[in-house]
C-alpha positions in Angstrom: 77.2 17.3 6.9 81.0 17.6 6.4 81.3 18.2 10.2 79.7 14.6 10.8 81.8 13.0 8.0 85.0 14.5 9.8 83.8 13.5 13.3 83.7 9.8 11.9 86.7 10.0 9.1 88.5 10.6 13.0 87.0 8.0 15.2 87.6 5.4 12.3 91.3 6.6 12.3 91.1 6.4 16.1 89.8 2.5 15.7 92.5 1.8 13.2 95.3 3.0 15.9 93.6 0.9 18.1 93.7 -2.1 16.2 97.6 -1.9 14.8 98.6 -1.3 18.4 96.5 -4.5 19.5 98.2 -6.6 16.6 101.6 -5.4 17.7 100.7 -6.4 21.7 99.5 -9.6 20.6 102.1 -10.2 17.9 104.4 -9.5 20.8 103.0 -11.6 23.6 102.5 -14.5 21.1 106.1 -14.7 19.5 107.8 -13.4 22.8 106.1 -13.4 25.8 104.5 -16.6 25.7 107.4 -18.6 24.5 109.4 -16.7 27.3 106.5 -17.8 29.4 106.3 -21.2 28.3 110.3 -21.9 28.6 109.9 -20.9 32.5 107.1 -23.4 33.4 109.8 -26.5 32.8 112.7 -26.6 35.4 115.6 -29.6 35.7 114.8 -32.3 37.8 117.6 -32.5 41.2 119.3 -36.1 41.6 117.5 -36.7 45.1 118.7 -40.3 45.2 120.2 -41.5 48.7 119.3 -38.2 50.1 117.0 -38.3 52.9 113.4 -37.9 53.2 113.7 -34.6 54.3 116.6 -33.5 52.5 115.0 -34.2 49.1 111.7 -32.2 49.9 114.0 -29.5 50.8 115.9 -30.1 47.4 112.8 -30.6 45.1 111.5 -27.1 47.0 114.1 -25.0 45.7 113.5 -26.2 42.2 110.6 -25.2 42.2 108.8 -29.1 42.3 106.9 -31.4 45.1 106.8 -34.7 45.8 104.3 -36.4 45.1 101.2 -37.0 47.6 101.9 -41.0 47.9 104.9 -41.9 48.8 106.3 -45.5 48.0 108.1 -47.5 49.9 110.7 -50.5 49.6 112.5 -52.9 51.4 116.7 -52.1 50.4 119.7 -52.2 52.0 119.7 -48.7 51.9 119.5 -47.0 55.5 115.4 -46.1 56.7 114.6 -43.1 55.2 116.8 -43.0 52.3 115.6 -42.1 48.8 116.4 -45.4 46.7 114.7 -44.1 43.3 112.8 -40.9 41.8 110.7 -40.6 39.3 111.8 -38.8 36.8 115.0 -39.7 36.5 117.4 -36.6 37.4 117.8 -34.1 34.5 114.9 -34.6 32.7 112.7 -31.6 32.5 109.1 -31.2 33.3 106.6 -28.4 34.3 107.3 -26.4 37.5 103.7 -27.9 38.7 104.4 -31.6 38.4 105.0 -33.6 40.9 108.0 -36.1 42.1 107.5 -39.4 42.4 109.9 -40.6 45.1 110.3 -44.3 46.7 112.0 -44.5 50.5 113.9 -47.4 52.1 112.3 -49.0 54.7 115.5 -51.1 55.2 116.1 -54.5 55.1 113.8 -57.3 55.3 114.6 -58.4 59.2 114.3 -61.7 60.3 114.1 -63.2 63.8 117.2 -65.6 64.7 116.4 -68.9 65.8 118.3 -70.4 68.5 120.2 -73.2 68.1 121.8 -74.0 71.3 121.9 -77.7 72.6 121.5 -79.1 69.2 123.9 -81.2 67.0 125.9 -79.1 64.8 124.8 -80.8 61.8 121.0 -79.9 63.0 122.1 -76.4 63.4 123.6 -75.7 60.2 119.7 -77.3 59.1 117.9 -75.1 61.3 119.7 -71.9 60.2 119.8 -72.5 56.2 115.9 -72.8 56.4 115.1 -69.9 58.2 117.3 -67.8 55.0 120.6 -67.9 57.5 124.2 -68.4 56.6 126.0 -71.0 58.9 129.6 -69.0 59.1 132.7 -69.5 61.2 132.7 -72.5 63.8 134.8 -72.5 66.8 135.0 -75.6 69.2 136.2 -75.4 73.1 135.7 -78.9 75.5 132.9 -78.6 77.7 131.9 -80.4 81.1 128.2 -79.7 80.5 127.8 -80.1 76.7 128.4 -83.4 74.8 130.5 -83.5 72.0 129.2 -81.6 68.7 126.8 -79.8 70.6 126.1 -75.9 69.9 127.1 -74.0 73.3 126.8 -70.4 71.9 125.7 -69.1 69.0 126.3 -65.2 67.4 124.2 -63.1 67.3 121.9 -64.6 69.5 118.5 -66.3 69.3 115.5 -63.5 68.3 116.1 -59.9 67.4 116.1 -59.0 63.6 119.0 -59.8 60.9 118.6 -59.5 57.3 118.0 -63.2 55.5 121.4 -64.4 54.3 123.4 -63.0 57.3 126.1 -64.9 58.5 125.8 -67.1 62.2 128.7 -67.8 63.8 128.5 -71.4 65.9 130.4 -72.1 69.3 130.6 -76.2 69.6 131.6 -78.3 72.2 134.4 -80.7 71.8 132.7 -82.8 75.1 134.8 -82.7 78.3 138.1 -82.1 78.7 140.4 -85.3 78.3 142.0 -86.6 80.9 145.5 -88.0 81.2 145.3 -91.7 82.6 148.5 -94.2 83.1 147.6 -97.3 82.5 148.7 -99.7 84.9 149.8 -103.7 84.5 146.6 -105.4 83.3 148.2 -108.9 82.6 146.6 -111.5 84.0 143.4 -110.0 85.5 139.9 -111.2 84.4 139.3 -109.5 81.2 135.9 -109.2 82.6 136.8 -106.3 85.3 139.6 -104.9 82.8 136.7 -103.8 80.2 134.5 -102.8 82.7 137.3 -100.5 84.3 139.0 -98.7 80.8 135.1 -98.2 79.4 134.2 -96.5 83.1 136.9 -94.2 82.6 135.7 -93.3 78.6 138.7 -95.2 77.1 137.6 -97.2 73.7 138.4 -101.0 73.5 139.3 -103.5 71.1 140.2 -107.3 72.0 142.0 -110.1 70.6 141.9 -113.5 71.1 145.1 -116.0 71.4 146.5 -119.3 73.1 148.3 -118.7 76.5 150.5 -122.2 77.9 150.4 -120.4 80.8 147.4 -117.6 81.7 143.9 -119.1 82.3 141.2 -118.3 79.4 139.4 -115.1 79.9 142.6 -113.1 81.2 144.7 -110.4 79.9 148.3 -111.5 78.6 149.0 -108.2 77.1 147.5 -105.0 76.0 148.8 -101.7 73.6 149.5 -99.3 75.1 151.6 -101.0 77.2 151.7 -100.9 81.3 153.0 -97.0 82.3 152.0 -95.2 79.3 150.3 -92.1 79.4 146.9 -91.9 77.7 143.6 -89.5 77.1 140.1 -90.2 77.7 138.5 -91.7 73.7 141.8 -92.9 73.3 141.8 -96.9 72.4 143.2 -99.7 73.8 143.6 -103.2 72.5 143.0 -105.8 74.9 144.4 -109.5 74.0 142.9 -112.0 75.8 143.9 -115.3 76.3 141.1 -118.0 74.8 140.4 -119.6 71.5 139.8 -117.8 68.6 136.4 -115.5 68.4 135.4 -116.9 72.0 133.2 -113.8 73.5 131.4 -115.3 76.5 134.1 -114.7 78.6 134.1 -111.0 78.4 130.3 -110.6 77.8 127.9 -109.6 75.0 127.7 -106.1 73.2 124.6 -104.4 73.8 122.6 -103.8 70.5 120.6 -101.2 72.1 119.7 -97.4 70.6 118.0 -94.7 72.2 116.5 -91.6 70.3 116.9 -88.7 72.8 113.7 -86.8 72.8 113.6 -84.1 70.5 111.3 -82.1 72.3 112.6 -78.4 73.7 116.5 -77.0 72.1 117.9 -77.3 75.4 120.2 -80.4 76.2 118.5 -83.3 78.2 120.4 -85.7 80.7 119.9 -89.1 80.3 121.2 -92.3 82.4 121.0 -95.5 81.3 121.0 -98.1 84.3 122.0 -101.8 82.7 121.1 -105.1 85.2 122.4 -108.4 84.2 123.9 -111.1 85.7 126.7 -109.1 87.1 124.7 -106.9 88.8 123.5 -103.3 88.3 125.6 -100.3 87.1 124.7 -97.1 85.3 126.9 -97.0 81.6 125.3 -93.3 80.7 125.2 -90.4 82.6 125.6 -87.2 80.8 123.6 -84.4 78.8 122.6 -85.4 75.1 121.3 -83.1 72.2 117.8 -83.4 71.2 117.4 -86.1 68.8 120.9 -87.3 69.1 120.9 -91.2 68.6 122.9 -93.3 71.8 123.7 -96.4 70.4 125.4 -98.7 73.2 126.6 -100.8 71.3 128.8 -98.8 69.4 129.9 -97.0 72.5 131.5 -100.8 73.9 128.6 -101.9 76.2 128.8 -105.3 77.2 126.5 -107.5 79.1 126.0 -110.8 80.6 123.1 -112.8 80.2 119.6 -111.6 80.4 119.5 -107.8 80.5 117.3 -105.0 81.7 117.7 -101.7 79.9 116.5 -98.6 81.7 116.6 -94.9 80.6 115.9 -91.9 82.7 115.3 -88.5 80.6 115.7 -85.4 83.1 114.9 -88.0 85.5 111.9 -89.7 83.7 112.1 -93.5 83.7 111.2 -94.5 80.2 110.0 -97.8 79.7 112.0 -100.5 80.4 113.7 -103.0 77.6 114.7 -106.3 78.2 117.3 -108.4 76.1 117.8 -112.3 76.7 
């Protein structure tokens, strides 16, 4: 009987042992190695903004973190491929098994240019500003082959891909080079032929009338600039003509005709506009026009006499005809 009491007196003493020792291995793990444990599972979040793609996975690696599975993405000025934003921020710390949320540039939004050569300047700066473009620096140089504020060139150039708001810098023609002319002695010849000669040559007119004792009605008695001078094509000249006061008949009848070039295409068209009147037949237009640009004859000095056939050829198309009486 005392041998059995002794055999469990021990194996109770044994148990105790056991369970001390447990509460000092739990009292251990709970106030050391778990907190221990615990302050390892969060790690410092790396500052992976403008990195690379593949320099911020290589980053977030050695931290211990991953991206995350979907990757966003975002139209910046930031180069393709650039980190532009992270979440979370950098330096806040999370668990060592959460994941990084990262966004990457795409680039810029890119828009195709549009072209705008052949066109008025003013419909250029129109076309560009609503397609998100920035009309920029404009340079002008004469051209034979482009009429006066027409877009020759245009940088950069019609299609590829520019971010909205970039800059477009416009080339414009100035029209042909002028050319120097001497005026010769115009007194006393038919103001008819003497109008009919300065506009040929693309000189601007105006006329005067006045009494002359001695040169016949309908001729020159003088004219500014003066016989010998040097002049430019565009330049004007004032014409006065002997006659009473506001008589026109002698020197014709200005045209009051317009023409809307066709604003079909960007490219410039030619157009010649044949007049026939009493005086026969002559062409007054014979150049290249921007779409939609508005020739008005009479404000260009066409004159006729009597009844009056308009015709207008586009790239060689007869339009029809228009008749004044």
């Amino acid at each position: 009987m005392n041998s059995l009491n002794n055999t469990l007196f021990a194996t109770l003493k044994v148990f105790l042992y056991l369970l001390i020792l447990l509460g000092i291995v739990g009292l251990l793990i709970v106030f050391v190695v778990i907190p221990r444990w615990i302050r390892t599972e969060e790690v410092l979040v790396p500052n992976i903004t403008g990195k690379t793609y593949y320099e911020a996975i290589r980053i977030l690696d050695g931290a211990g973190l991953q991206p995350a599975k979907d990757i966003q993405e975002a139209s910046s000025d930031a180069p393709k491929g650039e980190i532009v934003a992270q979440n979370p921020q950098a330096n806040f710390r999370i668990k060592y098994y959460q994941s990084v949320q990262i966004t990457v540039s795409i680039g810029a939004e890119l828009t195709p240019v549009p072209s705008v050569i052949g066109k008025s300047q003013d419909a250029a700066f129109e076309v560009l500003t609503s397609a998100g473009f920035r009309p920029n620096r404009v340079a002008y140089v004469h051209s034979e082959n482009y009429v006066q504020e027409t877009v020759i060139a245009q940088t950069p150039p019609e299609g590829g891909g520019q971010r909205r708001g970039s800059p477009v810098n416009l080339l414009v023609s100035r029209g042909p080079t002028p050319q120097s002319i001497q005026l010769p002695n115009f007194q006393n010849q038919s103001a008819n032929d003497v109008v009919s000669t300065l506009e040929g040559v693309g000189l601007k007119i105006e006329t005067q009338y006045s009494s002359h004792p001695t040169i016949p009605q309908g001729s020159i008695i003088t004219h500014k600039p003066p016989a010998e001078a040097m002049i430019q094509t565009g330049d004007l000249v004032l014409l006065e003509i002997s006659g009473a006061q506001g008589r026109t008949e002698n020197i014709g009848k200005p045209l009051p005709h317009k023409h809307l070039v066709s604003e079909k295409g960007t490219r410039s068209r030619h157009v010649r506009i044949v007049i026939i009147d009493d005086y026969g037949e002559r062409t007054e237009i014979d150049q290249p026009y921007a779409p939609g640009t508005v020739i008005d004859l009479e404000q260009t000095g066409v004159r006729v006499f009597g009844k009056t056939r308009v015709i207008i050829y586009e790239n060689g198309e007869k339009l029809p005809e228009v008749i004044y009486n």
